[in-house]
SELUM-162604 format. One line per field, with one value per residue: residue number from 0; residue in one letter; chain; x, y, z of N, C-alpha, C in turn. Coordinates in steps of 0.2 Angstrom, whole numbers, plus 2048, in hexadecimal, padded with zeros to 3 digits. Example, Ala and Ser with C-alpha at 12.3 -4.5 7.8 and 13.67 -1.06 7.14 Angstrom:
k c(0,1)
r c(A,S)
c c(A,A)
n.xx c(842,840)
n.yy c(7E4,7F5)
n.zz c(827,823)
ca.xx c(83E,844)
ca.yy c(7EA,7FB)
ca.zz c(827,824)
c.xx c(842,840)
c.yy c(7F0,800)
c.zz c(827,827)
***
This chain:
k c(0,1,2,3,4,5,6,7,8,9,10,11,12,13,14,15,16,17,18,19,20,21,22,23,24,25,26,27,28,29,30,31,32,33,34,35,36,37,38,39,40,41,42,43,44,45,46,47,48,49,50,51,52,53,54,55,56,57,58,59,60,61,62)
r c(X,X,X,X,X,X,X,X,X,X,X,X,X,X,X,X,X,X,X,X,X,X,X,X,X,X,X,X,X,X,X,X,X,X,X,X,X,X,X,X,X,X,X,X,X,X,X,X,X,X,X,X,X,X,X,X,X,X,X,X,X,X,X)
c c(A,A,A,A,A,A,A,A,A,A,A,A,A,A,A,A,A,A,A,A,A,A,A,A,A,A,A,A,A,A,A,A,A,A,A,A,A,A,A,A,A,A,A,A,A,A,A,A,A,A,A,A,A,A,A,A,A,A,A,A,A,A,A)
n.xx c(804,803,807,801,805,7FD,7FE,800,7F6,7FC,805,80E,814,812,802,800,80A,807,7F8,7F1,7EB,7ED,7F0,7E5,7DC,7E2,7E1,7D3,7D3,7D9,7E2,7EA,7F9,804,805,7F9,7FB,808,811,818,81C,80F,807,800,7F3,7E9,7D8,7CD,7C0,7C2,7CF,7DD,7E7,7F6,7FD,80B,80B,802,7F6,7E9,7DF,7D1,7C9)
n.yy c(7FA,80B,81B,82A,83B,849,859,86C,878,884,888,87F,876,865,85F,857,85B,865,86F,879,886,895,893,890,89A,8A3,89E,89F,8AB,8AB,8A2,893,88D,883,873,868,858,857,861,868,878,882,88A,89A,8A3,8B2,8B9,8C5,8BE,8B2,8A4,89C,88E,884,873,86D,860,85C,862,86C,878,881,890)
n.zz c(800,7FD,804,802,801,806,802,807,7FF,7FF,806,803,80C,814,81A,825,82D,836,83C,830,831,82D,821,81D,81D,815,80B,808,801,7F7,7EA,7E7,7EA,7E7,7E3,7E8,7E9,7E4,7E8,7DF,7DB,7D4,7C5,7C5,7C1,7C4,7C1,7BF,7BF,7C3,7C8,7C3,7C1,7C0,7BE,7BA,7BB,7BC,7B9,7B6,7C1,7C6,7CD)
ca.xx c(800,808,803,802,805,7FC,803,7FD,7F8,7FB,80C,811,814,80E,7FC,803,80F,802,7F3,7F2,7E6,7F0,7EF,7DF,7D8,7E4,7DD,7CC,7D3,7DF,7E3,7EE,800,806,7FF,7F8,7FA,80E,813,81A,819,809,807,7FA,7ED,7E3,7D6,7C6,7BA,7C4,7D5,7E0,7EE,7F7,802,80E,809,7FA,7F1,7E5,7DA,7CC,7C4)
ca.yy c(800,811,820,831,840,84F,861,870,87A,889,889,878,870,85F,860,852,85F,869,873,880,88D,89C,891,88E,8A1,8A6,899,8A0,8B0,8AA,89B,88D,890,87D,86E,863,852,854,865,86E,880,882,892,89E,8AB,8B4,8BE,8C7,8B9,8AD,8A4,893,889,87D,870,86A,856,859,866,874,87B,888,891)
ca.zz c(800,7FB,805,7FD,805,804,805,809,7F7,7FF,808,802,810,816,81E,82B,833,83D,839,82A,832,82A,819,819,81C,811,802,806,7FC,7F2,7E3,7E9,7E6,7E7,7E1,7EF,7E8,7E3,7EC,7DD,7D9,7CE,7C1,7C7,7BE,7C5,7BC,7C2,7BE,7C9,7C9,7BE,7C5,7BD,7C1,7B5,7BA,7C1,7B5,7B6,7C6,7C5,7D3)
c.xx c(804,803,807,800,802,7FE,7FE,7FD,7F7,802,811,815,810,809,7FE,809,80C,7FD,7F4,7EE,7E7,7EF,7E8,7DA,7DD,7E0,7D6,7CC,7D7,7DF,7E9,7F5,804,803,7FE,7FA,804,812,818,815,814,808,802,7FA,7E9,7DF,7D0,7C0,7BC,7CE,7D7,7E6,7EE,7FE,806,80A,803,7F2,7EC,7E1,7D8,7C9,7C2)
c.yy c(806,818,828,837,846,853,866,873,882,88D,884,874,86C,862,85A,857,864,86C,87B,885,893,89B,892,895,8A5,8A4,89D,8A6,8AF,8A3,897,88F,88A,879,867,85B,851,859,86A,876,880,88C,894,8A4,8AA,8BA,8BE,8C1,8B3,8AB,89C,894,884,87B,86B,861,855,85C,86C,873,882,88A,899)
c.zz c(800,7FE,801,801,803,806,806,801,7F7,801,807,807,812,81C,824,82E,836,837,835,82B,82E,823,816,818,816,809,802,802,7F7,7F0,7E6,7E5,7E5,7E6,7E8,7EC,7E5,7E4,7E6,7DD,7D2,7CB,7C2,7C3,7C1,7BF,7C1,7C0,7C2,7C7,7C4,7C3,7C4,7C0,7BB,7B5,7BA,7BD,7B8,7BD,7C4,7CA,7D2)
***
């Protein structure tokens, strides 16, 4: 069985090294700046209609 670590996709670090309270209010204004599932740096647009972020491996986010 192979466990998979998820990260934080705001500070990229590991959600298993304490609570992201400062992560998590920041994400409520802001577009994810690391990709949660393999902790690179992901390319970010924003625009007034909302925000993308990709991840080279991982692909595109909309919010």
């Amino acid at each position: 069985m192979t466990v998979t670590e998820v990260w934080c996709d705001r500070c990229g670090e590991s959600e298993a090294t304490g609570a992201h309270e400062a992560c998590a209010a920041a994400r409520a204004l802001e577009p994810p700046r690391y990709c949660a599932r393999c902790r690179r740096r992901m390319k970010v647009q924003v625009v007034p209609t909302g925000w993308s972020a990709v991840c080279v491996e991982h692909g595109e986010i909309r919010g």
